[in-house]
N, C-alpha and C positions, 0 to 999 in steps of 0.2 A: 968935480963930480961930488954930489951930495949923497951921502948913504942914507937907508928908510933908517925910521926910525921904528917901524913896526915890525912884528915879527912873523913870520908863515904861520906860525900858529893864530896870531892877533887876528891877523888878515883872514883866512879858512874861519874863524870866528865871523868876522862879518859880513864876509861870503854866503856864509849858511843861515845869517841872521836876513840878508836882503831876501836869499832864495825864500825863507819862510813869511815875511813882508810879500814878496810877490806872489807868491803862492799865494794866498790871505786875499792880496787887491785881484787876483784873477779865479778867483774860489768856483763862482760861475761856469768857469770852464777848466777848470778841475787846473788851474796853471796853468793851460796852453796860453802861449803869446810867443807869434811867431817875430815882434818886434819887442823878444827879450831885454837883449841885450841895453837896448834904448834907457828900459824902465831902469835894468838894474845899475845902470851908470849914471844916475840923479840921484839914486838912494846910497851907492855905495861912493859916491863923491864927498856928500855929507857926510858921512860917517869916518870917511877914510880921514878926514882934515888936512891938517901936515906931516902925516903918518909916513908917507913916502920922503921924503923929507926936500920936499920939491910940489912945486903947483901941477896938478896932473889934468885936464880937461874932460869931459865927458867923450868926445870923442873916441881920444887915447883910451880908454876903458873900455868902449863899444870894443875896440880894435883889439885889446888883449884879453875880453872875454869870447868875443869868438874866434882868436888864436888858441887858446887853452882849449876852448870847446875841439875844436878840429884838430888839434894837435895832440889828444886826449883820445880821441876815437879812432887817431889813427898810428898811435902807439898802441893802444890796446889796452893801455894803462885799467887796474882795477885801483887804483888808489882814488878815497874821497875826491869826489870832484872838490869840493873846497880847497883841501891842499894843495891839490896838483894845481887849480888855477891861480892860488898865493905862489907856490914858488915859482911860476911862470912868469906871473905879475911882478915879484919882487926881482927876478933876474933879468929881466927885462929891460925894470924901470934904475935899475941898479949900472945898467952898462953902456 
């Protein structure tokens, strides 16, 4: 097993960097995009590089963004969405 090489803070960095890119490309509709997930797993693929410290596919991201999302709303959790879906992502992609 390969450990990330990025950190839940790195990651919640560009978590919240893609939200604001999305947000920005769907400005028109104030960010609704009900194929979220889609867009922000092309933008945060790029970004993410070797960061996970393993090849990660856009798929695998669609599937741990709306894991985080749902897992998220039904903890109850108030903590930054950013964070809460980095630590998600990294303990995930970690085990």
């Amino acid at each position: 097993m390969t450990g990330s090489r990025i950190s839940a803070d790195r990651l919640a960095d560009l978590l919240k960097r893609t939200g604001n890119a999305h947000h920005a490309a769907y400005k028109a509709t104030d960010g609704t995009d009900p194929e979220w997930a889609n867009w922000y797993s092309g933008h945060l693929q790029t970004l993410l590089g070797d960061g996970l410290g393993r090849p990660i596919t856009r798929s695998e991201i669609v599937y741990l963004l709306c894991k985080a999302q749902m897992q998220q709303a039904a903890d109850g959790s108030t903590e930054a969405w950013p964070l809460y879906y980095a630590n998600l992502i990294l303990d995930d992609t970690n085990s």
